[in-house]
DSSP file (Angstrom, degrees, kcal/mol; ACC not computed):
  #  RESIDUE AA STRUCTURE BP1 BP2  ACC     N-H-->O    O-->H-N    N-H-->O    O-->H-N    TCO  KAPPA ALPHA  PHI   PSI    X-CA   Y-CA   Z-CA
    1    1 A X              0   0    0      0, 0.0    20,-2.5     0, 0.0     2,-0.3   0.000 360.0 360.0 360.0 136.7   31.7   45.4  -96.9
    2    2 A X  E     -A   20   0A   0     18,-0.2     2,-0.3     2,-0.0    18,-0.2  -0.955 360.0-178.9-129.5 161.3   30.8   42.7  -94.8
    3    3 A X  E     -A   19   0A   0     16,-1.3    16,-3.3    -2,-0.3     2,-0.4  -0.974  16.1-142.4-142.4 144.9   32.1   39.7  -93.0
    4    4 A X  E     -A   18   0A   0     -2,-0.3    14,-0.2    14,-0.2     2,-0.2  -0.965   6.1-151.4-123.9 139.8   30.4   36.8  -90.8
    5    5 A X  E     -A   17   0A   0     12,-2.6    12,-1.3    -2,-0.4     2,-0.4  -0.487  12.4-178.8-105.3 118.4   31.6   34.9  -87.6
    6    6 A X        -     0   0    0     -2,-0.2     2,-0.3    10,-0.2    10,-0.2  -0.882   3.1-178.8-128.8 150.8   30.7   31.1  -86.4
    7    7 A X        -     0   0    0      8,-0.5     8,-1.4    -2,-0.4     2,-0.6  -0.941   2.8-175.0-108.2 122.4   31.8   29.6  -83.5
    8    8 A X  B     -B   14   0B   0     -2,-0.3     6,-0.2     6,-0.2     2,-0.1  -0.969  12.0-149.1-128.9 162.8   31.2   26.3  -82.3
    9    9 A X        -     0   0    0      4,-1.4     3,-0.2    -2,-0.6     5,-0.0  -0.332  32.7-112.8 -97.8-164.5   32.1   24.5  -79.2
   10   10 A X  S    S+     0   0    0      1,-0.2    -1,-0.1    -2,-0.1    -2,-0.0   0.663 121.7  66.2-108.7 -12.8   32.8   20.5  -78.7
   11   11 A X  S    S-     0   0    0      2,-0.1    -1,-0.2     1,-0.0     3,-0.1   0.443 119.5-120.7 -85.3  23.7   29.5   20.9  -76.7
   12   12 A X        +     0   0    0      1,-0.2     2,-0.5    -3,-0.2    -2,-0.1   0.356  62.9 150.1  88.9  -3.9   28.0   21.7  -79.9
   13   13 A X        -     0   0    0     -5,-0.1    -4,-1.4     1,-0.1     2,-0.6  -0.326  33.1-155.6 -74.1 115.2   26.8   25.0  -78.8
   14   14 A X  B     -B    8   0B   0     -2,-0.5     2,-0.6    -6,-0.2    -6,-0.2  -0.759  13.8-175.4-100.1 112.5   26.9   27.3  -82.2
   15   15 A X        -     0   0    0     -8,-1.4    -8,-0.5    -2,-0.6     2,-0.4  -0.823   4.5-167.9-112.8 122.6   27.2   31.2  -82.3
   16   16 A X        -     0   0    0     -2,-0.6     2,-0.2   -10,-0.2   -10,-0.2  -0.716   5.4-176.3-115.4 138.1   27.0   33.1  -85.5
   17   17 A X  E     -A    5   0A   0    -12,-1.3   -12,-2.6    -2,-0.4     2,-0.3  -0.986   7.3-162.7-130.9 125.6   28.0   37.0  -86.0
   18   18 A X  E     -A    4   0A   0    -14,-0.2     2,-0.3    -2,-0.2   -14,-0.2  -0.746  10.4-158.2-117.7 160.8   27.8   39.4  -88.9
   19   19 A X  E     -A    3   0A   0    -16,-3.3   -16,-1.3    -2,-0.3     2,-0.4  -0.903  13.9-155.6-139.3-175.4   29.6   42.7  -89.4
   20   20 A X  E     -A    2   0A   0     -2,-0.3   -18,-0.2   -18,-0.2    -2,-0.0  -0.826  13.7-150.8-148.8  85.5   29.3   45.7  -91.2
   21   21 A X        -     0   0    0    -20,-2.5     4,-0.1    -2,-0.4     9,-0.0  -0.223   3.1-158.5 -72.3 142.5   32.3   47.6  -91.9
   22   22 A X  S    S+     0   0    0      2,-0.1     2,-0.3     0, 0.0    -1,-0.1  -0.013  71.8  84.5-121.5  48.6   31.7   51.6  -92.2
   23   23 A X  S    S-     0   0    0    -22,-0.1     2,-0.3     2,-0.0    -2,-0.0  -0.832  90.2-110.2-127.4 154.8   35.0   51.8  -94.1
   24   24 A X        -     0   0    0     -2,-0.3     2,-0.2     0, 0.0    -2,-0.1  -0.726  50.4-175.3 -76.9 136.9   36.0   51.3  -97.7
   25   25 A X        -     0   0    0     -2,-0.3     5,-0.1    -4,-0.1    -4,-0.1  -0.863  22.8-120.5-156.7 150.9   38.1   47.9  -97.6
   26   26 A X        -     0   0    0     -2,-0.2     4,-0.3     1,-0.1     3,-0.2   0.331  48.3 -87.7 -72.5-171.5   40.1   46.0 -100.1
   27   27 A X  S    S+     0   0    0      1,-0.2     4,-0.2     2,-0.1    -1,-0.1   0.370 118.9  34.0 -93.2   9.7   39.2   42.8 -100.6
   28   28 A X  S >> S+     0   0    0      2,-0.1     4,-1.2     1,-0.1     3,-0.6   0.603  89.7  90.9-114.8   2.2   41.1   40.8  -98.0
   29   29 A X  H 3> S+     0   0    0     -3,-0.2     4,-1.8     1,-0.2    -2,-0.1   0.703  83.9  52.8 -78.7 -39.1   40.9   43.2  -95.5
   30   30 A X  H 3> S+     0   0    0     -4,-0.3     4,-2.6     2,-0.2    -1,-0.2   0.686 103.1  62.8 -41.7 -44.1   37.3   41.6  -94.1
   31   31 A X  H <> S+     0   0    0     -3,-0.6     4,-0.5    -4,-0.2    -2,-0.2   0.826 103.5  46.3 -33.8 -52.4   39.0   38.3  -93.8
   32   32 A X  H  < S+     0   0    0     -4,-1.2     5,-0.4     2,-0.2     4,-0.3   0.736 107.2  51.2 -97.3  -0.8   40.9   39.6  -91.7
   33   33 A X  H >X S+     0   0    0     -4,-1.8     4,-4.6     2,-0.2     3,-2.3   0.949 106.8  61.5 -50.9 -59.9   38.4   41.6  -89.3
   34   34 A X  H 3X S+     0   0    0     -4,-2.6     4,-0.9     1,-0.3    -2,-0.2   0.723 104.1  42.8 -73.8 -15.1   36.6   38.5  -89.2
   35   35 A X  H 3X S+     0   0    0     -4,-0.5     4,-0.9     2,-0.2    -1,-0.3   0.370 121.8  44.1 -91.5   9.4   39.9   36.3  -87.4
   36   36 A X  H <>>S+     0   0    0     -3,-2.3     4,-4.1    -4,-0.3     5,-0.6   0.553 110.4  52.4 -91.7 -48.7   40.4   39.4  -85.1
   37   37 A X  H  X5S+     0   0    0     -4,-4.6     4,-0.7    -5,-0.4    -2,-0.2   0.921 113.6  44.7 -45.8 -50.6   36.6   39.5  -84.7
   38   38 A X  H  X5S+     0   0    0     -4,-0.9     4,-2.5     2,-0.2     5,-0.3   0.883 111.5  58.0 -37.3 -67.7   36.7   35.4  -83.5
   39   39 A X  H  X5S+     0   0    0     -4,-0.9     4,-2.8     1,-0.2     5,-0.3   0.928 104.3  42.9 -41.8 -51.1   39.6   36.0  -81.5
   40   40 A X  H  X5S+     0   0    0     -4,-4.1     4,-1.0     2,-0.2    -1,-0.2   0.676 112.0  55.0 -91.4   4.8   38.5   38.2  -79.4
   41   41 A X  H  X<S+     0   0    0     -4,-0.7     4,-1.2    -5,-0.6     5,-0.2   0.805 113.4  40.0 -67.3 -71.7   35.2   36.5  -79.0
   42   42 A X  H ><>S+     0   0    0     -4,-2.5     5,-3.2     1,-0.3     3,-0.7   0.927 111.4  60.0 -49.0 -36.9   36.6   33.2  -77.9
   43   43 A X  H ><5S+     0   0    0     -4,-2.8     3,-3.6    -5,-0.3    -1,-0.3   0.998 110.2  39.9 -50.9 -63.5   39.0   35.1  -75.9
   44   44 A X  H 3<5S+     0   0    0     -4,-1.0    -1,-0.2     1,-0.3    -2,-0.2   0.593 108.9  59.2 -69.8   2.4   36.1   36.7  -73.9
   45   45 A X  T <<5S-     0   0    0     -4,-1.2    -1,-0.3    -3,-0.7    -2,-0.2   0.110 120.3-111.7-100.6   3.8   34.2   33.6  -73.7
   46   46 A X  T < 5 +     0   0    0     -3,-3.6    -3,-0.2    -5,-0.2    -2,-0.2   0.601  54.4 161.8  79.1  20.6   37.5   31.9  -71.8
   47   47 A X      < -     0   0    0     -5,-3.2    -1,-0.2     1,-0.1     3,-0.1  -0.469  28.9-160.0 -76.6 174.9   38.9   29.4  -74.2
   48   48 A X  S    S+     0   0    0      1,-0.1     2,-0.4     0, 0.0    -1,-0.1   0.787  76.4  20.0-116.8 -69.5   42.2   28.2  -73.9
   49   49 A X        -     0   0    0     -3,-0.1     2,-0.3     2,-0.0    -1,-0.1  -0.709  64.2-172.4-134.1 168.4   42.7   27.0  -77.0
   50   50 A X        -     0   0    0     -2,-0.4     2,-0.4    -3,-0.1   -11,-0.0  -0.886  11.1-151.8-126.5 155.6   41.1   27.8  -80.4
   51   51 A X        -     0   0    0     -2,-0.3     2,-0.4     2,-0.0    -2,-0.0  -0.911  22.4-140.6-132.3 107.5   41.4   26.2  -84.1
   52   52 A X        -     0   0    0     -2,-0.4     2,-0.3   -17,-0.0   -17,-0.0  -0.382   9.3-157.8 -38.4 116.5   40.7   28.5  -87.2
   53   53 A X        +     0   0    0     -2,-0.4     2,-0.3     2,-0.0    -2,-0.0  -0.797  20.0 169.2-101.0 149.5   39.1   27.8  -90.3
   54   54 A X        -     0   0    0     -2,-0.3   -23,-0.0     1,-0.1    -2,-0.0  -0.918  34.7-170.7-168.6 124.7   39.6   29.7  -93.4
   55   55 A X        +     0   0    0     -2,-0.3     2,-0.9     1,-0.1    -1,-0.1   0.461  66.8  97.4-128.0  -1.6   38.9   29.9  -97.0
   56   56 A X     >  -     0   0    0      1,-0.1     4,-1.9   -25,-0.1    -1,-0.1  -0.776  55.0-163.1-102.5 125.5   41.1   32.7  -97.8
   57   57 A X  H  > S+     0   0    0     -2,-0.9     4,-0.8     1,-0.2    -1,-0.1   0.380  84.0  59.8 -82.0 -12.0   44.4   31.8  -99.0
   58   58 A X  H  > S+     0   0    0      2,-0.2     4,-1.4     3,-0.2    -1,-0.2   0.934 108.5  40.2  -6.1-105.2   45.9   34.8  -98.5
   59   59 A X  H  > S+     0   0    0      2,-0.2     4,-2.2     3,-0.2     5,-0.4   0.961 116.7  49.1 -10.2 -90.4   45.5   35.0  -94.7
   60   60 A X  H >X S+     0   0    0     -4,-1.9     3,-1.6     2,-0.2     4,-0.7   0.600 111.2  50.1 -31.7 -90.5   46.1   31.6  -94.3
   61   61 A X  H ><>S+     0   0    0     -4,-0.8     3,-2.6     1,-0.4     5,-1.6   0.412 115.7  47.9   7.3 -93.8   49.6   32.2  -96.8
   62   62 A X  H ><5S+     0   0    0     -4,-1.4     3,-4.0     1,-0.3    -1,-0.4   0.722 107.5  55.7 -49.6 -60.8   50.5   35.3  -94.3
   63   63 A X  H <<5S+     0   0    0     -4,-2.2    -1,-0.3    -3,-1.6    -2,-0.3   0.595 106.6  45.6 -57.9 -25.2   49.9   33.5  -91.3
   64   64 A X  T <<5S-     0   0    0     -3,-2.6    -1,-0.3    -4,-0.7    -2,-0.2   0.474 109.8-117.2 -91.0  -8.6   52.2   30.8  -91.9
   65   65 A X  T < 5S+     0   0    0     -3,-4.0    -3,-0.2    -4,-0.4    -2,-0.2   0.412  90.3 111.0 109.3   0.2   54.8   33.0  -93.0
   66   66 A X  S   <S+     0   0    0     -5,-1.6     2,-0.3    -4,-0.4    -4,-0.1   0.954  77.0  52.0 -94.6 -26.0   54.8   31.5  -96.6
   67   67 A X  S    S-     0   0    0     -8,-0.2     2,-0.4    -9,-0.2    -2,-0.2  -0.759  75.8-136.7 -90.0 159.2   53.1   35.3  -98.3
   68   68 A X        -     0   0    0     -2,-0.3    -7,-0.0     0, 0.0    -2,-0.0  -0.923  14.7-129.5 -69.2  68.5   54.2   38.4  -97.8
   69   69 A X        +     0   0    0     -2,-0.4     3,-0.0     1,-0.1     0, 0.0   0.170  28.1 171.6 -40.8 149.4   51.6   41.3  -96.9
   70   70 A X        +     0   0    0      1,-0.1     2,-0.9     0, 0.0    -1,-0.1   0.072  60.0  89.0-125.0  18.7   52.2   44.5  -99.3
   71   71 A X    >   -     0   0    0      1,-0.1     3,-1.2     2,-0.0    -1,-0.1  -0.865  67.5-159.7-114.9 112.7   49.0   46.1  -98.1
   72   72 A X  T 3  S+     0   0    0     -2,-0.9    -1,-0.1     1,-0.2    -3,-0.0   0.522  86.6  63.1 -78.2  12.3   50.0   48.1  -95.1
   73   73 A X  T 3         0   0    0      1,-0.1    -1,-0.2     0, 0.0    -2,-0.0   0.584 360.0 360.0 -85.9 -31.4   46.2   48.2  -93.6
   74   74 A X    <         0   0    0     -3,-1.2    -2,-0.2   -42,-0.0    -1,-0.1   0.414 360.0 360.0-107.7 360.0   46.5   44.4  -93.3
């Protein structure tokens, strides 16, 4: 399974990352690698504050409280 990263900054400065999981994982489980993966980039790059992007509805859904995971891996 694989999942890929971009970052940009407001000085336009763009960094792109792919991964390569060497696990079997369901199908949202990469989604969420790839906001842990983001976090802790920007984290080690010093930002103070970060805005997400996301196309999986899912995620989004759990993060806002409005789903309910039933997959205890996620």
């Amino acid at each position: 399974m694989k999942a890929g990263v971009v970052l940009e900054r407001p000085s336009d400065l763009l960094l792109e990352q792919a991964f390569r999981f060497g696990f079997k994982a369901t199908n949202n489980q990469p989604d969420y690698e790839a906001l842990l993966a983001r976090l802790n980039l920007v984290y080690d790059m010093g930002a103070r504050e970060v805005t997400c992007k996301s196309d999986s509805q899912v995620m989004i859904g759990y993060i806002k409280g409005e789903f309910e995971v039933k997959e205890s891996l996620l």
